[in-house]
Every structure is written in C-alpha cells, then in structure tokens.
PADREN-184625 format. One line per 3 residues: number of its first residue (from 0); for each residue x, y, z of C-alpha. Coordinates in pm, whole numbers. Example, Ala and Ser with C-alpha at 12.3 -4.5 7.8 and 13.67 -1.06 7.14 Angstrom:
<pts>
0> 1230:-450:780  1367:-106:714;
</pts>
This chain:
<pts>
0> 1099:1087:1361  1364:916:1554  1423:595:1512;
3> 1399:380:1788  1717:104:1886  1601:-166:2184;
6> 1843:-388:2280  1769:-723:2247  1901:-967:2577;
9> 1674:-1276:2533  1610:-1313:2198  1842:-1438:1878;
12> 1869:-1164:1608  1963:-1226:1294  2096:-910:1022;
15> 1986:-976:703  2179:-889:387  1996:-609:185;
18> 2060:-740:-111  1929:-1142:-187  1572:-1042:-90;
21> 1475:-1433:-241  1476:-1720:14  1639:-2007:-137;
24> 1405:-2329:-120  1084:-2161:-65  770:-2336:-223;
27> 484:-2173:-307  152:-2257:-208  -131:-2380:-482;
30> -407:-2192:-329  -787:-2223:-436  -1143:-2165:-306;
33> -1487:-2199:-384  -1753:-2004:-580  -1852:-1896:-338;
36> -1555:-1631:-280  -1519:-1546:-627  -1665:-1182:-553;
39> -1478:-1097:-306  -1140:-1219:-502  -1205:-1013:-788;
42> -963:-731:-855  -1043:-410:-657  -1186:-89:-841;
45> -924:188:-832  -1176:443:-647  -1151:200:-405;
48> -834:241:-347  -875:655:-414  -685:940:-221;
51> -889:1181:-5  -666:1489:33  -708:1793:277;
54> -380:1895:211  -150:2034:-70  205:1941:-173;
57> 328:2269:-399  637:2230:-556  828:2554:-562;
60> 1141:2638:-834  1397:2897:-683  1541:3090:-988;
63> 1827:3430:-971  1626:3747:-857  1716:4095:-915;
66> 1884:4136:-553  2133:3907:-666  1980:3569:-501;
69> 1738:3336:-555  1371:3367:-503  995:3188:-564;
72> 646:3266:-514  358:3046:-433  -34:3145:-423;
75> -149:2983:-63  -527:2946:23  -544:2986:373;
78> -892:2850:452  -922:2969:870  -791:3129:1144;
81> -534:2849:1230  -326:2709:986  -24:2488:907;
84> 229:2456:699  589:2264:620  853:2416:419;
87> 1102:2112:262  1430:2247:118  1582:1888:143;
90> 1791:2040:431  2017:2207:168  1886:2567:199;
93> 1871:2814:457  1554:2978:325  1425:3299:447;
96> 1036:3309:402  749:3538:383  428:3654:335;
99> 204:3929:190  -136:3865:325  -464:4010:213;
102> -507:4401:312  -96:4419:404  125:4676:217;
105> 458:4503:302  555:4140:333  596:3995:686;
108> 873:3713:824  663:3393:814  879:3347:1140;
111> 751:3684:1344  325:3578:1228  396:3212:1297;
114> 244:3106:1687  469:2738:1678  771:2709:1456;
117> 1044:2472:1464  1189:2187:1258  992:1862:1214;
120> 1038:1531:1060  815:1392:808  766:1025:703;
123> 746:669:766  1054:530:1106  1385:578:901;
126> 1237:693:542  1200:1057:667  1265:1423:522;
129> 1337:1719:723  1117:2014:712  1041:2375:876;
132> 681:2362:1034  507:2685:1135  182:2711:1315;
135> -58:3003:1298  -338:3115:1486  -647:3413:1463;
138> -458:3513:1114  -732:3591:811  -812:3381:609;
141> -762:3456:245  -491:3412:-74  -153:3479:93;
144> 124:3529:-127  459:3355:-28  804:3448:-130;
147> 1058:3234:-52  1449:3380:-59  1811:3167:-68;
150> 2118:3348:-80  2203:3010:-360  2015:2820:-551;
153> 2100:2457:-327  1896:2209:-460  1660:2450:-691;
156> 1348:2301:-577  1172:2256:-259  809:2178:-162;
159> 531:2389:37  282:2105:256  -39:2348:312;
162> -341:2210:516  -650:2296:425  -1022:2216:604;
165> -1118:1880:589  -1481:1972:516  -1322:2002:121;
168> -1146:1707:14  -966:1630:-323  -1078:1290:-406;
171> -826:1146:-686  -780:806:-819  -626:575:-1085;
174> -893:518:-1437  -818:168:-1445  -508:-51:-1358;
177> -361:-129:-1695  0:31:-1571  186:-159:-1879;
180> 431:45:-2100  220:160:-2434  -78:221:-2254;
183> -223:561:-2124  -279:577:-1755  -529:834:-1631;
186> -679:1001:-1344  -974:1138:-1214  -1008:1422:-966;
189> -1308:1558:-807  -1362:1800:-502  -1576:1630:-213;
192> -1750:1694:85  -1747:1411:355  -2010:1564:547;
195> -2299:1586:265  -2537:1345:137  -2348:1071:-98;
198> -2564:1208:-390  -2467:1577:-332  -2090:1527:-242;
201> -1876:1447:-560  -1847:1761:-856  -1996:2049:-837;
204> -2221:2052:-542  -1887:1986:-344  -1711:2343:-485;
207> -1584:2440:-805  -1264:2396:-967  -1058:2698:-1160;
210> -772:2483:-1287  -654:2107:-1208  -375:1930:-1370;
213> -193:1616:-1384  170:1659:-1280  424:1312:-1364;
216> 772:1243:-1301  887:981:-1536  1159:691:-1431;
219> 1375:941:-1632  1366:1224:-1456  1161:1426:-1681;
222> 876:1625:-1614  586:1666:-1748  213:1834:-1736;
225> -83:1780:-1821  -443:1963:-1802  -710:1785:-1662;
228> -1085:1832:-1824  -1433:1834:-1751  -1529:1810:-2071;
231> -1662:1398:-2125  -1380:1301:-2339  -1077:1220:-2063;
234> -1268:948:-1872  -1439:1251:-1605  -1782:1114:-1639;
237> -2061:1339:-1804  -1931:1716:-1859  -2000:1992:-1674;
240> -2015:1758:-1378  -1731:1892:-1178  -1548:1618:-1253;
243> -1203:1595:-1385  -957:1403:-1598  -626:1333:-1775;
246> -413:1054:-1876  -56:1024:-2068  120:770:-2218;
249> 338:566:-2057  650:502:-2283  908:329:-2017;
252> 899:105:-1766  954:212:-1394  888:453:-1145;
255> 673:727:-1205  499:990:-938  184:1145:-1070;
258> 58:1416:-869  -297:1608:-878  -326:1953:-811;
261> -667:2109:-805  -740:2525:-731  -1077:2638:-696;
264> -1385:2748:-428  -1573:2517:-155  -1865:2574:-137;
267> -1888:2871:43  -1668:3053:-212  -1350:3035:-42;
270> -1027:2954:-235  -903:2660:-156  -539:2411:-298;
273> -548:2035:-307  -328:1736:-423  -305:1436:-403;
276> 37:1195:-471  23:886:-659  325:670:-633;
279> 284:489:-1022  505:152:-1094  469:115:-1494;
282> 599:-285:-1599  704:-380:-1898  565:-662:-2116;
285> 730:-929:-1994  503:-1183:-2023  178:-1279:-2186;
288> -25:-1550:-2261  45:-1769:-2521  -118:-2074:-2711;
291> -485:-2145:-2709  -556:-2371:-2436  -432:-2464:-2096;
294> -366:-2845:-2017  -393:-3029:-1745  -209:-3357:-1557;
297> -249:-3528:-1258  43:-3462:-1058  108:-3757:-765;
300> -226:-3937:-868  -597:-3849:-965  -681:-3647:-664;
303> -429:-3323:-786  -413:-3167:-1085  -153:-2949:-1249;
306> -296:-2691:-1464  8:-2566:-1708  -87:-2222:-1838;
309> 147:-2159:-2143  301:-1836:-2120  579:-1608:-2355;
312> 814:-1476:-2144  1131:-1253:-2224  1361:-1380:-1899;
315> 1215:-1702:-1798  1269:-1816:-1433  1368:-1473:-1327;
318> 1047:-1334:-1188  768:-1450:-970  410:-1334:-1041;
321> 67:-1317:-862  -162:-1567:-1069  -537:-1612:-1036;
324> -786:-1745:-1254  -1160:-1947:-1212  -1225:-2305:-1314;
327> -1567:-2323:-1492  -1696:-2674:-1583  -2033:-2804:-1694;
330> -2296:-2960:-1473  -2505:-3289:-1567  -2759:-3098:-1804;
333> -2460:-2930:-1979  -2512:-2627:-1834  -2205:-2400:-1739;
336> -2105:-2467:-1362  -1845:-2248:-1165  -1588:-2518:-971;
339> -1349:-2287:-805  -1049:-2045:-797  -712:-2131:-821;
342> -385:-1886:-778  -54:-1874:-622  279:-1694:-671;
345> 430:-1880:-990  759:-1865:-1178  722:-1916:-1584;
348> 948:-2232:-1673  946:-2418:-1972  686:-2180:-2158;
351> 440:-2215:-1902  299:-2097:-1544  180:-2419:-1319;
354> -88:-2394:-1087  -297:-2657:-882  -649:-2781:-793;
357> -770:-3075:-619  -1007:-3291:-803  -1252:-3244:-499;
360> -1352:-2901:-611  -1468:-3053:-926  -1622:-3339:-725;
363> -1814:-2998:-488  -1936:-2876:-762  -2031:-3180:-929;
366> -1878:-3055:-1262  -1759:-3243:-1580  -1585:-3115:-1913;
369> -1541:-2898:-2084  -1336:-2711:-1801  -1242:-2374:-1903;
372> -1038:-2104:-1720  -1170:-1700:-1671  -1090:-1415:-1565;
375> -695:-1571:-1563  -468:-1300:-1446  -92:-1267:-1371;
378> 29:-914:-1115  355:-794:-1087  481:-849:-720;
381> 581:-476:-689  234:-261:-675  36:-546:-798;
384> 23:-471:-1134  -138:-670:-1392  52:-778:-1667;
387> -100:-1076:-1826  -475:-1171:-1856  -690:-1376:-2067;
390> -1040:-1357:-2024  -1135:-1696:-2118  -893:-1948:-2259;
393> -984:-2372:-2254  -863:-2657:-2057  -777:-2978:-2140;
396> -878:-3205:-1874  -747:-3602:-1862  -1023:-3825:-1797;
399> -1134:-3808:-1465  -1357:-4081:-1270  -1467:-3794:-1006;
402> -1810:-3873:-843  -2023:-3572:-696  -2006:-3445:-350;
405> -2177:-3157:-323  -2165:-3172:109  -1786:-3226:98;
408> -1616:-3111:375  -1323:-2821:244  -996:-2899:423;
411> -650:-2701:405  -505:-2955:152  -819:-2833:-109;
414> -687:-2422:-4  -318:-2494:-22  -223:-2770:-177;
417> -14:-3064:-97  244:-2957:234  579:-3021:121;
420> 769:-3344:314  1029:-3093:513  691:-2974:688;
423> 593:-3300:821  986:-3405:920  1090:-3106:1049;
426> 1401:-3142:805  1475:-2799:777  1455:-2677:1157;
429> 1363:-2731:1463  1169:-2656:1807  918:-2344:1790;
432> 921:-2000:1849  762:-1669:1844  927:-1415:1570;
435> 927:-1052:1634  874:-821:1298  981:-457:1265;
438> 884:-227:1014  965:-54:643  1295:128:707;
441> 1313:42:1054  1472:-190:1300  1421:-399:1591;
444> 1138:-202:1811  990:-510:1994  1079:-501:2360;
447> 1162:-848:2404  1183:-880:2707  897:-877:2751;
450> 831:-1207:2534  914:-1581:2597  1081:-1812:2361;
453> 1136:-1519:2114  1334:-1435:1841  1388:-1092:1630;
456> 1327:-1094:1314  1586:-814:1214  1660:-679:863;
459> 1717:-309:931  1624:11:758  1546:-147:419;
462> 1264:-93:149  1105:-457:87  824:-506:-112;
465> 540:-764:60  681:-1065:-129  1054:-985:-62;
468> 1026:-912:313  772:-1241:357  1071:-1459:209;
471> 1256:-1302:421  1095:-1388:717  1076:-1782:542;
474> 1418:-1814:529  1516:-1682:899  1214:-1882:1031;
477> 1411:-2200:851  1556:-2233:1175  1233:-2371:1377;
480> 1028:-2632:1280  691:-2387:1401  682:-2029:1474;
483> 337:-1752:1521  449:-1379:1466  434:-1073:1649;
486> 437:-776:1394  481:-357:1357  417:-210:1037;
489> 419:-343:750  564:-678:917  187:-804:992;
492> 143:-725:599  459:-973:535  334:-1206:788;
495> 12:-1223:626  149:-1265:266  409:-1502:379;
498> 93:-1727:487  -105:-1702:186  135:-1764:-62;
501> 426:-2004:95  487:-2251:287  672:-2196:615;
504> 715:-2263:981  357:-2052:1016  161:-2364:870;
507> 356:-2621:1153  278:-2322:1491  3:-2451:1766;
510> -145:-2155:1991  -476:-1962:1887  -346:-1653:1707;
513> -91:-1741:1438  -34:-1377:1329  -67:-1038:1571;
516> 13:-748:1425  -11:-358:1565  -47:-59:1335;
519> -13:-228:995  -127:0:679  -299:-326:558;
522> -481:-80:260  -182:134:271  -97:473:430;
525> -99:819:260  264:930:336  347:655:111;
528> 280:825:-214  409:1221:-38  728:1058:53;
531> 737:951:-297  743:1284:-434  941:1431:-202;
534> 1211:1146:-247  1232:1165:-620  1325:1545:-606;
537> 1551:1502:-330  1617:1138:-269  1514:910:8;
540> 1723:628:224  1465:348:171  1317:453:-158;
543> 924:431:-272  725:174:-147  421:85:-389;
546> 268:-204:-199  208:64:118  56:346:-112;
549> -368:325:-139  -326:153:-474  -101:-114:-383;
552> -194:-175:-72  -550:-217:-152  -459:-451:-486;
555> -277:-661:-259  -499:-758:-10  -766:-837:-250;
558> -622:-1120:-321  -602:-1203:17  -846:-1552:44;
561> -1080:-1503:341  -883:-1863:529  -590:-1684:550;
564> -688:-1332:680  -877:-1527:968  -582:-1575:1097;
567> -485:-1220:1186  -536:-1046:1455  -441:-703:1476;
570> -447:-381:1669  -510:4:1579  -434:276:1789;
573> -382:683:1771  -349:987:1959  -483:1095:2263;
576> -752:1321:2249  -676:1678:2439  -735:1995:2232;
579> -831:2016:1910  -547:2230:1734  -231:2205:1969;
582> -256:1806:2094  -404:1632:1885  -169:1409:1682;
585> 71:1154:1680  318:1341:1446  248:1730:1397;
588> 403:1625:986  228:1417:907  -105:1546:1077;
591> -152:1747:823  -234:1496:545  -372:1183:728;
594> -741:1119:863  -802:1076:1230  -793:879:1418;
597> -440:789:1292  -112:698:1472  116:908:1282;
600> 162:684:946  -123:434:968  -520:582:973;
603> -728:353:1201  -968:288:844  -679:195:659;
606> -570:-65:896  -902:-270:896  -913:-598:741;
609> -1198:-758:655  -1226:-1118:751  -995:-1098:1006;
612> -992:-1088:1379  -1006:-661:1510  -870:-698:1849;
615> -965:-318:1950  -852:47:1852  -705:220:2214;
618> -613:600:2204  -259:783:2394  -12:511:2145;
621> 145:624:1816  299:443:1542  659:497:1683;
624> 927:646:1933  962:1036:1866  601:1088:1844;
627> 385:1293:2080  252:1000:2273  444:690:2388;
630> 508:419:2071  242:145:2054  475:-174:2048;
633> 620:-72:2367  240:-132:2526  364:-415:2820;
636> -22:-493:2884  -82:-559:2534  290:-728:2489;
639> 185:-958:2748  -121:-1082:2607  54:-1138:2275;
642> 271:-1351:2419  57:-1558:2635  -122:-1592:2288;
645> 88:-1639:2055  100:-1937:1835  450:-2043:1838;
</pts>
C-alpha cells in the first residue's frame, strides 16, 4: 500500500520521539460502576475473540536441488475455477514458479496459467510486505502441486497465501488466557460452515480433517511443532467430534506466533488448506498478589476511599497494569450484597496497587462490612494479558457513617474519581481544539483543511500499543485546556483508551461528540496476526501489534465501561460493490483473508462497538490511499460534519 503524505497548512503538527512512549504527569483515572455492569465487564471468552480463516499461510523452505539451485514443493487445494494466490519471498528472491495440475504430464509457468499477475502489497499503511499475486480463472479444481525454483537460496524461506471458499472456514482460538511463562497455552481448531445451522456447523458435520497441527515461533527464534488431536485429552471437547487441540509450554517470556494449519475435505469431499495466525505475547511473573487482605483509607475525607491492594513485584514503579476487581459488602440482614466495580491503570509502589471508590456506591447499595474484593485482576498493557488475580481476598474497611441511598443519582466523580486541580485551572494549557489522529505505522492522513481550529496529532510510522499511543496523545493535547478527536485507525482505539483510563483535555471539551473515529479495528483486524508471521521470518518496520490482533483487541475493549464507549462515534466503510471476482475489494492482498464487507484492514463486524454511537457503514471508501477505491478520511462530506461536530 502506499502510504499517503498530506500537507498540513492550517493546523500545528507536532513529531513525536519514538522512543519515551510515557507522558510525563499523566494521572490515571479511578474508574468504577455498578452491579449492574458487572457482566458485561467480565473478561471475554477466547472463542470470542476466535479466527475464522478462508485462507492459508504455507510456509515454504528452499533447500539445493539436483540442477544445482534451490527448490520447494507445496501441496495446494485449489477449491474452484477462480483462484488466488500471493507468493512472499521477502523481496529477496527472484523465484521462478510452477505448477503440475491434476491430469498434466509436465509442469506449467504459474505466470503463462495465471489471468492477473503482478506485484502487490500486503498489510496494515506503512507495516507492509511485498508479494507476487496471480489470479486464475476456469482452471480445475483439484491438488496442484507447486514447485518453486531460486537460482540462491536468499532468505531460505518464503510463504504461499492460498484462498480457499468461504463456505469452509478454519475456526481457531486461544484455550484460555493464562499467557504467563510456566504455563501451557493451547488451541483449538475446528472446520466450520457459516452457512449451516449453529448445531450442524462446528466438527465433523462441517468436513473432515486429515492432519492439523500447531506451528510456534518462540521469542528465540526457534521453531517448533506440534500435532493437534481429536482425541478428548488436549482440551478438543468430546473425541471423535471433529474437533481439535494442542498446547505447549511456554518457557520464556515474549513474542511468540502460533500458527494453525488444518488439511482435510468440506463437505462435499473436496481437499481443502486452512490456517489461521495467532500473534501470542507470553509475560513473565512480575507481579502477584501478596498478603491476605486489602486495606482501605479515606483519602481527602469520608466520601473517597483508597483501596491499597498489596502486591510482590520484581521492578516496582516500572510498569503500569490494567486492574479490576468487585466490591462485595453485606446488606442489613447480613446477607452478601454486590456494591460495585472498581479498576484503573495502576503502578505498584510501596508493595501495593491503589485503587479508588466513592463511599456513595456503598451508600447505592446500602452495604456494610465485611467488604471483600472478587474476581481482582491485574492485565499486562501489551495484549491484555493477565498476570495477577485473586479470586477473593478481604478488605479492611475504616468505620464508615454511610447512610443508604438506594435512588442516588451516579455522577462522573462516582465513574472517575476525583478530577485533578490542573483540570479545573487550566494550569497545564490552554484554549480548545480539535486533534487529528493517524494510524499504526502511518502518518498524518487527515486533510485538514478541511477542519477548523485543528491540530495534527503526528507521531509517524511507529508501532504503539493502546496505552502508549493514548499517552501520547495526553501529552501533545497538554497544550489546550479542552480538545474532542477526530481519528483513523487505531487512533479512535487510543482516543477511546485515553478517555477511560486518564485524565486529559478530553474530560474539559464542550460539543456533542467527544470522540469520531473512521475505520478503527476496535475488536482487532486479521492482518494483524499474518503480518506477524510474515514479519518474524522476514522482519517488519513497525513490528507486531497484539492489541490490533482478535485476541487483544477483543480483551481490551472488554474492559471498556459502557460511560465511556458512549462517547464514540464512529464510521465503517468498504468497497464498492461491482463484480464479484475482479472488483470487489479494497486491497486485492489482503482480500484474500478478511470478511466482507471490509475496507482493506478493518472488517465492518470487527469495527462495531457496542454501547457506542454507529454513525453508518457507506460503500466506494477504503481504509487508505493506494487502495482500489478512494481512502475514507479524505470523505469532505463526512469531514465536514465531523467538524461542525466535534467537541473541541
């Protein structure tokens, strides 16, 4: 894709450093809510958050031939009359390809069958690999057998992206979310057909599998694989069922890709390939908790309370985590009483994590001690993995003289905590304004122009995960007193994390929509975890990117409280409709391995978010310049009505 460069004449721009991702000064939020939303807080099931594949992502190993070159040979399913494929040599090869198909006595040039050909670019604005795409039409259908020829061996190993029908999808997802070093992480895998009755779809009824296997890259560069099993025994279910699994055991901390790869038949017998990429952040143990009981203090007087969680922690200070936890009391008979949820981003000091409630949540629920805390968690900011939790663990309350209000009215103060005094004097800037947020790996797209009282929001061509690029935006919005946001990308998921979880400029802006964002992976995108693989064989300008995989995404944003997300709106878009094979997509890539509709990176069902305000889906825009229809932020009618919008 290319990337797109608009010059900026109205608006102030400011390059951020890509190193120093913290924002100096920035103060968390003490966020809490009712009962009431304790459901939809909870920590999302991992086949939510699963990977429905079409597509297959074959790794291929070139090795010295007996013609005095180098040569490999993949098995490829072709499942209809038009096809298409991508051949990724990481641009070091000239590879000469082709292709013995069912009936044929001699191999033909993949070049002479192929109807389009042509190099292509594959991935998300700047974080893109180069690849050889070749179209076919009215070929048969059957096992072809590729060879693949380099007069050197270049980088050894290269990748084959096959589509395949969507009427058979590999459905693959994580067992649980315990991704701590010392555990064993596993997957399941299962063929699917979207079309059938929910009983019917899932195993066996949906085709069946002749080999699937667990492929994962450790942070150290080894490989390794693993069978996958049907058998009742590897978390698959019941056996026989069609369903598969495998797990391993994660030694290090780091990066890992874990891939699926599933052969078999659909069900009408044809031979099909799947995979599906999981981009896999392991954390160490560095923290748990510690002690027997959590105490709490009134902090400024008896309406706030700090609750001090005591924690062990191997580098104190040095990392922020994602806590949550529930507040459980007793009511007047005794009885256990919920009283509400409390979380934040926190930093362990002085052998503890602090978090906040106002005593009018215990007044709501018309609660006394015992308190107790449940379900108390603490994520990892990259991928939103867990790495503390206590299921149950006392509180030691002061005495509190806290009479019962069951009709009380919920204001921000009992949601966010006390605002901090720069807020109300405008200490730390001033005026308003409206900030305009690119992208992962890109750079400034807005027009902006074509906004008033603007400002872009400019840190280009850099890998940020959502809490890094949301103090980012803090610390460059420092410069207002007030400011609404205008967002591509994953900027509307910054936006929307910088609002939950600290204070800023956002919590001071007047206008009725706060955040706007257009084409934001809010439950992440699948290129995510493809662009993974591909990058860790042959390495990637803006690196992996858990918090826009499936997994990450989707653990994020269920921690999203339904106050904030109500004050999103956001826009979807994707191609324009024309003929079926040739036209229509945003990005012939990436086609291959995302649902329609889709914009070229972000699938209109991925981009939902519940609770928040869907401002309409409009076809003929894709995700960015370079893609077969114009890019969606440079949309002049929708630009305007942003602005005219836009809190600021």
């Amino acid at each position: 894709m290319k990337r797109h460069h608009l010059s900026v004449s109205i608006a102030t721009v400011l390059v951020l450093a890509a190193t120093g991702a913290s924002a100096k000064g920035i103060v968390p939020k003490q966020l809490a809510g009712g009962p009431e939303e304790f459901a939809a807080m909870a920590a999302v099931d991992p086949a939510a958050a699963a990977i429905h594949s079409k597509a297959a992502l074959l790794p291929f190993d070139l090795g010295a031939d007996k013609a005095g070159g180098y040569s490999a040979e993949l098995a490829l399913p072709i499942e209809s009359e038009a096809t298409r494929m991508l051949i990724f040599s990481g641009g070091k090869l000239d590879l000469d390809a082709a292709v013995r198909r069912p009936g044929d006595r001699s191999e033909k040039s993949v070049r002479a069958l192929a109807t389009v050909q042509g190099p292509t670019s594959f991935g998300i604005e700047g974080a893109s690999h180069e690849g050889e795409f070749y179209g076919f039409t009215g070929v048969q259908p059957g096992t072809w057998n590729l060879k693949l020829r380099a007069g050197s061996a270049g980088s050894a190993r290269g990748f084959v992206l096959l589509e395949g029908q969507a009427d058979t999808q590999l459905v693959s997802y994580l067992q649980h979310r315990k991704q701590l070093v010392g555990e064993r992480i596993g997957f399941v895998a299962s063929l699917y057909r979207p079309d059938a009755d929910p009983a019917v779809a899932y195993g066996k009824a949906a085709g069946s599998v002749t080999s699937a296997s667990l492929r994962v890259l450790g942070p150290d560069g080894v490989e390794s694989i693993y069978p996958m099993h049907d058998d009742g025994q590897h978390g698959d279910g019941l056996a026989g069922d069609g369903i598969y699994g495998a797990d391993f055991l994660a030694a290090k901390a780091g990066q890992y890709q874990a891939q699926v790869m599933v052969r078999g038949l659909n069900a009408e017998g044809r031979e099909i390939v799947r995979t599906a990429e999981h981009p896999l952040p392991v954390a160490d143990r560095s923290i748990a908790f510690a002690g027997t009981k959590a105490a709490g203090s009134f902090a400024g007087g008896q309406d706030r309370l700090q609750i001090s969680v005591p924690v062990a922690a191997e580098k104190a200070g040095e990392r922020v985590y994602r806590a949550y936890g529930e507040v459980w009391g007793r009511d007047a008979e005794g009885l256990e009483v919920p009283v509400a949820w409390i979380g934040g981003m926190v930093e362990p000091r002085n052998g503890a994590v602090d978090l906040g409630l106002d005593t009018r949540w215990i007044a709501k629920a018309a609660a006394r001690g015992p308190f107790e805390l449940r379900n108390l968690s603490l994520e990892d900011t990259d991928g939103y993995v867990e790495v503390a939790r206590a299921e149950r663990m006392p509180l030691a309350a002061p005495a509190m003289a806290v009479k019962a209000a069951s009709d009380l009215r919920v204001d921000d103060t009992m949601r966010m905590g006390p605002r901090p005094a720069e807020l109300e004097t405008a200490a730390k800037g001033t005026g308003s304004r409206l900030l305009l947020v690119h992208g992962y790996c890109s750079g400034g797209v807005w027009p902006a122009s074509q906004f008033s009282n603007a400002s872009t929001f400019l840190d280009a061509n850099q890998n940020r995960t959502h809490d890094q690029f949301a103090r980012l935006i803090q610390s460059y919005g420092n410069t207002w007193n007030s400011f609404g946001v205008v967002a591509h990308s994953q900027g509307g998921a910054a936006s929307l994390h910088l609002y939950t979880y600290y204070w800023s400029g956002l919590d001071n802006a007047v206008g009725s929509r706060l955040i706007q964002s257009v084409g934001t992976p809010y439950q992440g995108t699948n290129l995510a975890g493809i662009l993974a693989t591909l990058g860790s064989w042959f390495g990637v300008g803006c690196g992996t990117n858990n918090d826009l995989s499936y997994s990450g995404g989707s653990a994020w944003l269920s921690r999203i409280p339904t106050w904030a997300r109500g004050k999103v709106n956001y826009y979807t878009t994707s191609f324009r409709s024309t003929n079926w094979y040739t036209n229509d997509y945003c990005q012939i890539a990436t086609d291959l391995v995302l649902s329609d509709p889709e914009d070229g990176t972000t699938e209109q069902a991925k981009g939902q978010v519940s609770g928040a305000i869907n401002r309409g889906h409009v076809t003929g825009q894709c995700h960015t310049a370079g893609m077969r229809d114009p890019a969606q932020y440079l949309n002049s009618t929708r630009n305007a009505t942003m602005n005219s919008n836009a809190a600021r």
